[in-house]
C-alpha positions in Angstrom: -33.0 -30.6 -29.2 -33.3 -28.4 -31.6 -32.1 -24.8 -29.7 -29.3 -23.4 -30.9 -25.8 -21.1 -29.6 -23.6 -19.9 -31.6 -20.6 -21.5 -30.0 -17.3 -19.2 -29.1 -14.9 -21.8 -29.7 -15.0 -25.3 -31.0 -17.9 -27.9 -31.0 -17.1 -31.4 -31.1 -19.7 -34.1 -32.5 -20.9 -37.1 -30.9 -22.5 -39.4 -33.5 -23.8 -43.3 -32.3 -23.8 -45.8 -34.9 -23.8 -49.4 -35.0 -19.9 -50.3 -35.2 -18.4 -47.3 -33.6 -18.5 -44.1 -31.5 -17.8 -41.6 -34.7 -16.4 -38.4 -33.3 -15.4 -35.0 -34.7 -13.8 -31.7 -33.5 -14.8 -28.2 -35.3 -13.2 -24.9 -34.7 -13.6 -21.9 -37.3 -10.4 -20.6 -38.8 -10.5 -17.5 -40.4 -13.6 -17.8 -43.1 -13.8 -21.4 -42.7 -13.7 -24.3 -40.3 -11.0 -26.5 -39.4 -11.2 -30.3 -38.1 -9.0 -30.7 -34.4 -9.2 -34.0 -34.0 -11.1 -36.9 -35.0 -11.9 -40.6 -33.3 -13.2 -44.2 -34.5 -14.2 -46.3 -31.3 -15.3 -49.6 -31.7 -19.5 -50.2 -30.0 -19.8 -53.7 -28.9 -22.3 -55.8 -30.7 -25.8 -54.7 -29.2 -25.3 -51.7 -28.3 -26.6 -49.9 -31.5 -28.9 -52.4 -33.6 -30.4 -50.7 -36.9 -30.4 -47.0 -35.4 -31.8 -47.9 -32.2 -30.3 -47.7 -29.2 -30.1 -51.1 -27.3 -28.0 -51.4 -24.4 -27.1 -48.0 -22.9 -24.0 -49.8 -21.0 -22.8 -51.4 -23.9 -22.8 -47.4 -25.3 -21.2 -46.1 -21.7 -18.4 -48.4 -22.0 -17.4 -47.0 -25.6 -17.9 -43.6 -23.8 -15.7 -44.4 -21.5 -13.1 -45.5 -24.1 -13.2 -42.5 -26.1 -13.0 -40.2 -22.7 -9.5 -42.2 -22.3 -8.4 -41.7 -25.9 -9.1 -38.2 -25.9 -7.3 -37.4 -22.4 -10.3 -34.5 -22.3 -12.9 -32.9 -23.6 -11.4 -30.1 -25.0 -15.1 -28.4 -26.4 -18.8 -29.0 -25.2 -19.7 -32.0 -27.1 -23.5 -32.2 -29.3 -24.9 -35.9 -28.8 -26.5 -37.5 -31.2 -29.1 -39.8 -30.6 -29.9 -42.9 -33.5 -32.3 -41.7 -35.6 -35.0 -44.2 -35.3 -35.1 -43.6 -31.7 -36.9 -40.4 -32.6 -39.7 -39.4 -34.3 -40.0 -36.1 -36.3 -42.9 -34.6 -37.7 -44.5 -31.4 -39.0 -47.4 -29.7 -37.0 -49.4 -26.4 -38.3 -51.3 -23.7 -36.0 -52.5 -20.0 -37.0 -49.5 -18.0 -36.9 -48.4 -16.9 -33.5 -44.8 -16.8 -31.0 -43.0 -19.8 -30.6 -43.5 -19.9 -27.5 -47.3 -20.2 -27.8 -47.4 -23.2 -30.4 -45.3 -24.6 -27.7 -47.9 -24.2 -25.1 -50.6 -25.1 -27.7 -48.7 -28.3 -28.6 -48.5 -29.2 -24.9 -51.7 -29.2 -24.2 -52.3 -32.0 -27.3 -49.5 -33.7 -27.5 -50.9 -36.9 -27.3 -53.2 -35.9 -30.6 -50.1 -36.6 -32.6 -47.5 -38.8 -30.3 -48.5 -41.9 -28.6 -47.5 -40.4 -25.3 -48.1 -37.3 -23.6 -46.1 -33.8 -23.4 -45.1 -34.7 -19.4 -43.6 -38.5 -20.6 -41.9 -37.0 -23.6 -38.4 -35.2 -24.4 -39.1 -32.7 -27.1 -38.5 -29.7 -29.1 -39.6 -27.7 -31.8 -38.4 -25.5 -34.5 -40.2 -23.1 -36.8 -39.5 -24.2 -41.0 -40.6 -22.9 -44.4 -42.7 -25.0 -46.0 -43.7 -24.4 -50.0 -47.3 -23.8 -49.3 -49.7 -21.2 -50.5 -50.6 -19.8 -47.1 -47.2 -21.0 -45.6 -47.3 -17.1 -44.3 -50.3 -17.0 -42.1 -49.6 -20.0 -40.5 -46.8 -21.3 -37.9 -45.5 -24.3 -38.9 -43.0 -26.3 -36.9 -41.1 -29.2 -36.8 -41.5 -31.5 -33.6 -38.3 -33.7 -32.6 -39.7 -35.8 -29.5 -38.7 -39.1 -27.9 -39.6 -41.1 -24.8 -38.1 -38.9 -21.3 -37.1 -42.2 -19.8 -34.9 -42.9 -23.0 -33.1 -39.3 -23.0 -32.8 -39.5 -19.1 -30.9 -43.2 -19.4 -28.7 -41.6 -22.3 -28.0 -37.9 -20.4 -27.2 -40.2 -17.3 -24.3 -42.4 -18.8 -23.0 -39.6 -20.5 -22.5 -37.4 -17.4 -21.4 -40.4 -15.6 -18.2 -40.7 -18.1 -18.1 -36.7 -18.1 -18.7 -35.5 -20.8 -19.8 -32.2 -21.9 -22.6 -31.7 -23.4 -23.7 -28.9 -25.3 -26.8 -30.0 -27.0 -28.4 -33.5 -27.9 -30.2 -33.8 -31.2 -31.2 -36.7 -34.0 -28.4 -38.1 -36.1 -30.6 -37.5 -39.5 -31.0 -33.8 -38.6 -27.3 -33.5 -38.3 -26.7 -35.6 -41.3 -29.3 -33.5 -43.3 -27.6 -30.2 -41.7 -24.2 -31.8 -43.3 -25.1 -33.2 -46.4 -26.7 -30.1 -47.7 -23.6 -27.7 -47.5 -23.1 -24.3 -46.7 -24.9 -22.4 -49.5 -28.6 -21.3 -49.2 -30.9 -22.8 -51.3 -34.1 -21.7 -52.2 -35.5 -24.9 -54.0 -37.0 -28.1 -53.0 -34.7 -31.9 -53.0 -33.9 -34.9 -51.2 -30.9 -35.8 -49.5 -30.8 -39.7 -49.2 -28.4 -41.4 -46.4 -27.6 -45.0 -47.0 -26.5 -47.0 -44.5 -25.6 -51.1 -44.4 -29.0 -51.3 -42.2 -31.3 -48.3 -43.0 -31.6 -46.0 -45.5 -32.6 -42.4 -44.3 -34.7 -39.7 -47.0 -35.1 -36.2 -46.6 -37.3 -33.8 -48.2 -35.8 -30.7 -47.9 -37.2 -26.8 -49.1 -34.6 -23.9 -48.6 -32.5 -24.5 -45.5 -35.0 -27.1 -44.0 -35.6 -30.7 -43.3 -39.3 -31.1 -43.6 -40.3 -35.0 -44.2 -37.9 -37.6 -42.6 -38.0 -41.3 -43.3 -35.8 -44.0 -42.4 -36.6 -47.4 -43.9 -34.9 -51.0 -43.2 -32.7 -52.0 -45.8 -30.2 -54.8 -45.9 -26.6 -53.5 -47.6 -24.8 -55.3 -45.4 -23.6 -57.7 -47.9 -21.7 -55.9 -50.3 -22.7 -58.1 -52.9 -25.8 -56.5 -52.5 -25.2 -53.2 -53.1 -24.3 -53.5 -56.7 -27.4 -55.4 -57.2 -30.5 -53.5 -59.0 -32.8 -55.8 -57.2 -31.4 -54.8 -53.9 -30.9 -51.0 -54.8 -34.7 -51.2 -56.0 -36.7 -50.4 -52.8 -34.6 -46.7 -51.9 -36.1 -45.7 -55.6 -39.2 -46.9 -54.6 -39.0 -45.0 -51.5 -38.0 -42.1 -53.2 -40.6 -42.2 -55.5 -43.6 -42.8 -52.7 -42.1 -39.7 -51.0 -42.0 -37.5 -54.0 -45.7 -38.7 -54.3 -46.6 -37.7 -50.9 -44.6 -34.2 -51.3 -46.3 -33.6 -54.4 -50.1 -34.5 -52.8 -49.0 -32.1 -49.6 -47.6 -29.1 -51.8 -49.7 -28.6 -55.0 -46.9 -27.4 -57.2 -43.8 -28.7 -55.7 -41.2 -29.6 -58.3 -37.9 -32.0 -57.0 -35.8 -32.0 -59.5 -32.2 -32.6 -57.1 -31.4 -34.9 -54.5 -28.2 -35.6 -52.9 -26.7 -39.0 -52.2 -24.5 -39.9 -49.0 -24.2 -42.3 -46.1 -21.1 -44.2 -45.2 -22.6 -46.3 -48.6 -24.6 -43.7 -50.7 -21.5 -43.3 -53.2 -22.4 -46.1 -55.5 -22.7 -45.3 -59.6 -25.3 -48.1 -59.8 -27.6 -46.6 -57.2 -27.1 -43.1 -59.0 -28.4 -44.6 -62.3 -30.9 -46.4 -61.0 -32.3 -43.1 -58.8 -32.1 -40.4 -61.9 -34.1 -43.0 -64.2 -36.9 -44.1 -62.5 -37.2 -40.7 -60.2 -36.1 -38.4 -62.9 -33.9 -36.1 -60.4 -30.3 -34.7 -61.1 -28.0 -36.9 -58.3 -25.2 -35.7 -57.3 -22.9 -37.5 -54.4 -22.0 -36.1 -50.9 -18.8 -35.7 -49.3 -18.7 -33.5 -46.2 -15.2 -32.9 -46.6 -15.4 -31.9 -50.5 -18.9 -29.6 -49.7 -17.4 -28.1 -46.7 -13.9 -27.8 -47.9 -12.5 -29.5 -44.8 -9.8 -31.7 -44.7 -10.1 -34.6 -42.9 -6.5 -36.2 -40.5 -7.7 -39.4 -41.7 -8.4 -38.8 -45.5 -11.8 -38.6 -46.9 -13.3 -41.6 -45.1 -16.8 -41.7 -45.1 -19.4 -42.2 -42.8 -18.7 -38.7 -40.8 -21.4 -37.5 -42.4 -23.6 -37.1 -38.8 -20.5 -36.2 -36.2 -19.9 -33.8 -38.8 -23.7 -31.8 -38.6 -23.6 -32.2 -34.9 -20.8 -30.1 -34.5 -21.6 -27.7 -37.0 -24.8 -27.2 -35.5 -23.2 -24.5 -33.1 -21.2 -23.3 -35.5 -23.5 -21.7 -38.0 
């Protein structure tokens, strides 16, 4: 999943969400990138429920539709796959290659997943972490889901035809997105809110490494101006920042960025700089990227947008 070519062209960005098949063309142009094209098609109830995949046909068929609204596939096409479908988490050995942490991981995979390395679809990538002996240890970041879930969702996509590139978690990409293209070299969250679930990630320099997607209701609207309703993503926040800070004697989060297809909401902002004391500032791919959008700003591109830069970079 997480494996990475540079791309010679364009990269275009499959992202699965609940209402809709959110899709996205990139292409560089000159210093920059440029958006080619860039779909809405409408998911059938079921097919997505709360991030998880539910009813693979129900997914095929908007497939299918977006194959006949695009004519072709005009670049190889990174899939993303709902985020609660997979499960992410950090894992430490003695430093050594990649390759041997991979072997090493293989051999006690079941030690940290509730299924073995032979039932599983995985992959790993090496990340900074702000620990003390962070240099004499390899520490990676495991993306892994069930094999007969990936096989099911590689199957209905090659039945429609399309071509894929890469397939990799919607909150990577959506972490990848949010945090822009400068380097940084500090610890903060980046904090996706969604009608259904809202996603948080810790992230130190260019990495994600803690994600966490929780079940929250916003799909009232109602609701999201209410402090009552707003009050569990603080509280969510603030358990993190307590677990970061029990992980990584030192750490100091002092930023986090707010997106999602809902994250830009004033009330929210207030609510998380009080009680979490952190600077919030909101995210808009198309502002942090500097890419205009054919449709205008609309949100919610957010993932389809990291998926197809994840080639790019």
């Amino acid at each position: 999943m997480f494996s990475r070519r540079k791309a010679k062209g364009g990269v275009a960005g499959l992202a699965l969400h609940e209402d809709s098949l959110r899709y996205l063309e990139l292409e560089r142009s000159g210093s920059g990138l440029r958006v080619v094209r860039q779909e809405f098609i409408p998911v059938s109830s079921g097919g997505v429920v709360k991030e998880s995949l539910q009813k693979v046909g129900t997914v095929e068929k908007a497939f299918d539709d977006l194959k006949s609204q695009l004519g072709k596939f005009a670049f190889p096409v990174v899939l993303g796959v709902p985020s609660r479908d997979v499960t992410l988490r950090l894992v430490e050995y003695p430093k050594m290659p990649l390759g041997d942490v991979r072997d090493a991981l293989a051999l006690e995979f079941d030690k940290y997943f509730p299924y073995a390395w032979a039932e599983s679809a995985s992959d790993i990538a090496e990340v900074d972490v702000p620990a003390r002996d962070a240099a004499a240890k390899s520490t990676v970041l495991v993306a892994t889901c069930r094999l007969s879930y990936m096989r099911d969702l590689l199957k209905a996509s090659e039945r429609v035809g399309i071509p894929l590139g890469a397939v990799e978690p919607m909150n990577v990409a959506f972490f990848r997105a949010s945090m822009g293209p400068r380097p940084r070299e500090d610890a903060y969250f980046i904090v996706g809110v969604e009608p259904e679930v809202t996603h948080i990630v810790l992230g130190y320099r260019d990495n994600g490494i803690l994600f966490r997607s929780t079940l929250i209701d916003l799909t009232n609207p109602a609701r999201r101006n209410s402090e009552e309703d707003l009050v569990p993503i603080l509280k969510d926040v603030q358990n993190t920042m307590i677990f970061a800070g029990n992980q990584y004697r030192g750490i100091e989060i002092r930023n986090l960025v707010l997106g999602g297809s809902i994250g830009e909401n004033p009330r929210l902002k207030s609510l998380l700089e009080a009680g979490a004391s952190v600077n919030v500032t909101f995210s808009d791919v198309w502002t942090t990227w500097g890419v205009p959008s054919p449709l205008g700003n609309v949100p919610g591109y957010d993932a389809a947008f990291g998926l197809a830069l994840r080639n790019l970079l």
